[in-house]
C-alpha positions as CSV (number, residue, x, y, z in Angstrom):
1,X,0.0,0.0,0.0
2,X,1.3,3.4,-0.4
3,X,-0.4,5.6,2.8
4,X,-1.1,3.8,6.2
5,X,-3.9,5.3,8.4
6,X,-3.8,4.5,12.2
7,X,-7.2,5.3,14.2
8,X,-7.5,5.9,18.2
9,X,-10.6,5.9,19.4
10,X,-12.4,7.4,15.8
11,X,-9.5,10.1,15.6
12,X,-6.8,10.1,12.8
13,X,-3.4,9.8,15.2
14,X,-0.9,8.6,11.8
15,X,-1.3,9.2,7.8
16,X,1.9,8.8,6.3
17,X,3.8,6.0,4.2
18,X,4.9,2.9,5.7
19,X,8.7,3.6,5.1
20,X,8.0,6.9,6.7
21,X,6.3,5.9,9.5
22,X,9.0,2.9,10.3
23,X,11.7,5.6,9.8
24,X,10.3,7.9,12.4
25,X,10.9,5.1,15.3
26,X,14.6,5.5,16.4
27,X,15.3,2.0,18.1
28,X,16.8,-0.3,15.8
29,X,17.6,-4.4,16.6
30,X,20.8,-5.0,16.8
31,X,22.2,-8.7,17.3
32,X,25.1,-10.6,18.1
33,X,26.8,-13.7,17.9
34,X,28.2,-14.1,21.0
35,X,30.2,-17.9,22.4
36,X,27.4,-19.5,19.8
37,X,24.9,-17.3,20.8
38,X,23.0,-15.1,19.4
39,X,21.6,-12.1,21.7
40,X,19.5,-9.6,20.8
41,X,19.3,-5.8,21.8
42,X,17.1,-2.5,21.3
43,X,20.0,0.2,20.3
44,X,18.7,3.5,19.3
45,X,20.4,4.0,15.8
46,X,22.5,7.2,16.6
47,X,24.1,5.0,19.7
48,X,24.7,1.8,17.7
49,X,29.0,2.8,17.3
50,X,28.7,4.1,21.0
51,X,27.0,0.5,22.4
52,X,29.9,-1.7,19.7
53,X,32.7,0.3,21.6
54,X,31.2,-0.2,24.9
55,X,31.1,-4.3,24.5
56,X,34.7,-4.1,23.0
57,X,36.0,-1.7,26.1
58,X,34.8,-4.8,27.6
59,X,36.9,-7.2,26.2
60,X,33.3,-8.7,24.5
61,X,33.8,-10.1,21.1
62,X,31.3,-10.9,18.6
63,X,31.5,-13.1,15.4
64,X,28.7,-11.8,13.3
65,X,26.5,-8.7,13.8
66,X,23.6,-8.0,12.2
67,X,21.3,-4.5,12.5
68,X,18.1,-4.6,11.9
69,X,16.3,-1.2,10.8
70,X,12.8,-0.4,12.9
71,X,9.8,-1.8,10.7
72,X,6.1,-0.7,10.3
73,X,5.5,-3.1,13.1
74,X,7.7,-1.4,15.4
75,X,6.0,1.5,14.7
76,X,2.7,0.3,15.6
77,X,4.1,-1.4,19.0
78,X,5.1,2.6,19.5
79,X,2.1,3.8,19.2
80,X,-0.2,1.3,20.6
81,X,2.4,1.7,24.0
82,X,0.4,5.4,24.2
């Protein structure tokens, strides 16, 4: 679809696209293999290079990253928090 419409209560609250509406959440999924295990965390995007420096500082090494950009899903989870 090309606009997404999100209702409260009868009132318009979100009328955007979905890659807009996605973009405007801030937390992104960031995960790590870790001793053959993959862990998960919420990272807000602007503190992703802070958070990697932080687990290396700690003498934590990874073997494969992956980030995960916030979806239209997420964005729905924000709002439905409200």
């Amino acid at each position: 679809c090309d606009r997404i419409i999100f209702l409260q209560n009868g009132s318009i609250i979100a009328d955007d696209t979905p890659a807009f509406l996605a973009r405007s959440v801030d937390v992104s999924r960031v995960t790590l293999l870790i001793n053959v295990k993959y862990e998960t965390f919420s990272v807000r995007e602007q503190e992703i290079a802070e958070f990697l420096q932080g687990l290396q500082a700690k003498g934590m090494k990874y073997e494969e990253i992956e980030i995960e950009a916030p979806t239209l899903e997420d964005y729905f989870l924000k709002i439905s928090k409200k």
